[in-house]
C-alpha positions as CSV (number, residue, x, y, z in Angstrom):
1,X,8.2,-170.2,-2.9
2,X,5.7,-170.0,-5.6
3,X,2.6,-167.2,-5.2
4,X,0.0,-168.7,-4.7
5,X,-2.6,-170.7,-5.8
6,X,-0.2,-173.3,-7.6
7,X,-2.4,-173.3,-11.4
8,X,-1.8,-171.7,-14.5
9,X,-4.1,-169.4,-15.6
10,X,-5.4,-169.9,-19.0
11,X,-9.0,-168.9,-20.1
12,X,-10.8,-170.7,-22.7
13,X,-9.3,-169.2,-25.3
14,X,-5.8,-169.7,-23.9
15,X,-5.5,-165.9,-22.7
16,X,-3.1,-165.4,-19.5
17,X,-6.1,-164.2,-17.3
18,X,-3.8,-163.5,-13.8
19,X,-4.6,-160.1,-13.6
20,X,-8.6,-160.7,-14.5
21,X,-10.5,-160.4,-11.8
22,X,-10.3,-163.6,-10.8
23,X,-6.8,-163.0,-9.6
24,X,-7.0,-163.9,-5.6
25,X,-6.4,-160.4,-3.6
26,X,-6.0,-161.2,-0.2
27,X,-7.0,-157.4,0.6
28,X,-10.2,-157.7,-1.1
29,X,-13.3,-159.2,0.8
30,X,-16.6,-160.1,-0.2
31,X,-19.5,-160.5,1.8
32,X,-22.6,-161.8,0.6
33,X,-26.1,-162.5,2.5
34,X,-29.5,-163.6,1.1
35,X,-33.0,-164.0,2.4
36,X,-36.4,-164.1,1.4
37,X,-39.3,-161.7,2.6
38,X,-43.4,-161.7,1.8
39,X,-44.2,-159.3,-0.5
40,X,-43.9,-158.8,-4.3
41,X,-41.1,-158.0,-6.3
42,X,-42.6,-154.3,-7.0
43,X,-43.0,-153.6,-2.7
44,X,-39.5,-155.0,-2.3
45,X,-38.0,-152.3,-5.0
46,X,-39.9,-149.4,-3.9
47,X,-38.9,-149.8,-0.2
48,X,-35.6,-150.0,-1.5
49,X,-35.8,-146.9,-3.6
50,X,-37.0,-145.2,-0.5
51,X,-34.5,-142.7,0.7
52,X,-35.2,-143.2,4.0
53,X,-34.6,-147.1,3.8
54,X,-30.6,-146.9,5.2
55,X,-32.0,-145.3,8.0
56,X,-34.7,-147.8,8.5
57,X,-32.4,-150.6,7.8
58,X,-29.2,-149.5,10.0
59,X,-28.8,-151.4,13.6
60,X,-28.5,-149.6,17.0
61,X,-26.2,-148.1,18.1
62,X,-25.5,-147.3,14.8
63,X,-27.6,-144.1,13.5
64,X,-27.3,-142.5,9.9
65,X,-27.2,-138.2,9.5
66,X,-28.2,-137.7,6.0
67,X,-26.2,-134.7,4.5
68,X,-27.4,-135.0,1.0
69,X,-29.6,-138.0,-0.5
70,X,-30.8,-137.6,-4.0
71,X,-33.7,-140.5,-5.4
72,X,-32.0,-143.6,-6.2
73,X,-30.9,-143.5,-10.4
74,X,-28.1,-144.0,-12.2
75,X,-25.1,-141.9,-11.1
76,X,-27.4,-140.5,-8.2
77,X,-25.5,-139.7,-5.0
78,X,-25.9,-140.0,-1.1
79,X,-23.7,-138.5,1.7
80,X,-24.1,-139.5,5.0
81,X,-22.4,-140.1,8.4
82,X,-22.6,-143.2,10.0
83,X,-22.6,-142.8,13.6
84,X,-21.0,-145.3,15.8
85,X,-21.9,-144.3,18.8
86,X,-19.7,-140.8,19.5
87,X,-17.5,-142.0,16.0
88,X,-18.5,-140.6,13.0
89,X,-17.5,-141.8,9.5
90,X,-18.4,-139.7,6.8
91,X,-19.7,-141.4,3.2
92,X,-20.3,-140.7,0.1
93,X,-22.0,-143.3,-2.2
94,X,-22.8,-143.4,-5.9
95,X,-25.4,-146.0,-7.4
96,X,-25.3,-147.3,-10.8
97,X,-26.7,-150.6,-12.2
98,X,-30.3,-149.1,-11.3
99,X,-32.7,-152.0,-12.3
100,X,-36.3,-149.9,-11.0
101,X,-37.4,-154.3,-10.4
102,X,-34.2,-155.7,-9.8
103,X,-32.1,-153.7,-7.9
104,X,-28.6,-151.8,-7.7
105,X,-24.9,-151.3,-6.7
106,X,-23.7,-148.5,-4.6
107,X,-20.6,-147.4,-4.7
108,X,-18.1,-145.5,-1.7
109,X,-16.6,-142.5,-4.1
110,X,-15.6,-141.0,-0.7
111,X,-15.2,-142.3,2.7
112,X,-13.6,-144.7,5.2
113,X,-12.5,-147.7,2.8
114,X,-10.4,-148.3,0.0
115,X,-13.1,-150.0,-1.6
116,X,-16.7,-150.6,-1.4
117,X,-19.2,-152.1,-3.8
118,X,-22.6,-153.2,-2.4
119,X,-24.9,-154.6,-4.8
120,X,-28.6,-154.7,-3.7
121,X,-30.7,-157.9,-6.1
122,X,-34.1,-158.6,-6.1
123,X,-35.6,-161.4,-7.5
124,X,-39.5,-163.0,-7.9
125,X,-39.6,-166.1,-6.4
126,X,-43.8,-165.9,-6.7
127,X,-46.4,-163.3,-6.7
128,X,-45.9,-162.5,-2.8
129,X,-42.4,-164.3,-1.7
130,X,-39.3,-162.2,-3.2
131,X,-35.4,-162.9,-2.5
132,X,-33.0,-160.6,-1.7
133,X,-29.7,-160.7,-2.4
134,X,-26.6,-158.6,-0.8
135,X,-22.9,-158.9,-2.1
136,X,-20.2,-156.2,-0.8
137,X,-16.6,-156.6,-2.5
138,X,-14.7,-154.5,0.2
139,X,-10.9,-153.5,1.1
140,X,-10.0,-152.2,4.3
141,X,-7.7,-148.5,3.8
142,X,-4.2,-148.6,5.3
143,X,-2.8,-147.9,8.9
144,X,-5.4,-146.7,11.6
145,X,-8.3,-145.9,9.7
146,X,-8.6,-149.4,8.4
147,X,-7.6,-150.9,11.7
148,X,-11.0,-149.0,12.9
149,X,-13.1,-150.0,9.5
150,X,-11.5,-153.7,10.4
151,X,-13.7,-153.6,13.8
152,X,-16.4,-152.1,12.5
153,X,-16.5,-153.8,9.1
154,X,-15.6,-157.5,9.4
155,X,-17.6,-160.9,8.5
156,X,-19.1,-160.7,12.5
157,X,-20.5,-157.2,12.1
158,X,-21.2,-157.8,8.0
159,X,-23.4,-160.6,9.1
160,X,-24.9,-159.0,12.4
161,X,-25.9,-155.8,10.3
162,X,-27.6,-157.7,7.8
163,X,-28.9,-160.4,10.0
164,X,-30.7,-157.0,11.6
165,X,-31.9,-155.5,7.7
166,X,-33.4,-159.0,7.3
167,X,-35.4,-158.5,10.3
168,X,-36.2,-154.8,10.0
169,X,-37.2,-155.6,6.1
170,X,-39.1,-158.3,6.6
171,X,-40.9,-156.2,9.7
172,X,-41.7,-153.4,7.6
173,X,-43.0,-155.0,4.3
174,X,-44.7,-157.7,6.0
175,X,-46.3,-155.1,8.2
176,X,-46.9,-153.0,5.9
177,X,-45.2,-150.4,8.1
């Protein structure tokens, strides 16, 4: 049987693009979730730039011990434990793609998956109504580890953690907490 999807790949300029990236990779997810919050484009980067924010923004019972959190630049780094409860997974993020208006990507250099690439977007919609955009390109690691991330980091949780960011952010800003 033929691999699927049944297509030849040919770019534009009739190069063999199969192993681009937009080769289909059953072990690769992406997540994306986007909402809109009241405040400008500048409050919405600077709460973001905050170092404090993942700890503002993660869901109980979930709770974040910071290890090491330098300021948000390019190549800047953040370690962490996410706390699940008694579980504890350990995390090491790098960001890059620093836009200090438009957002950033972090990046898992060390941790619980075999890949994780979570880019962060703002946009202007008007002078005091901003989007905000979240992808995540993720793989699960092999054998128990990513049977554990698979419970803890599927579409479900994905879109309950994020439903509870969009609350908390909007909360805060809107607040001006």
């Amino acid at each position: 049987m033929p691999d699927f999807p049944l297509k030849e790949y040919k770019s534009p300029d009739n190069r063999d693009v199969r192993n681009d990236k937009h080769e289909r990779n059953p072990a690769r997810h992406t997540f994306q979730f986007t909402f809109t919050v009241r405040a400008s484009l500048t409050e919405v980067a600077q709460f973001h730039r905050d170092t404090n924010a993942l700890r503002r923004l993660t869901p109980p019972p979930i709770w974040v011990q910071f290890h090491s959190v330098e300021p948000i630049s390019e190549g800047s780094l953040s370690d962490f434990t996410l706390w699940f409860a008694v579980i504890p997974l350990r995390w090491k993020a790098r960001h890059d793609k620093v836009d200090a208006l438009h957002g950033f990507r972090d990046t898992q250099v060390e941790g619980p998956m075999s890949r994780w690439e979570h880019t962060h977007s703002f946009t202007k919609e008007s002078a005091t109504v901003s989007r905000i955009s979240e992808q995540i390109v993720y793989e699960h690691a092999k054998g128990i580890q990513g049977l554990f991330t698979r419970l803890l980091f599927n579409s479900l949780g994905l879109k309950m953690n994020f439903l509870y960011r969009c609350i908390m952010t909007r909360r805060l800003l809107e607040r001006g907490v």
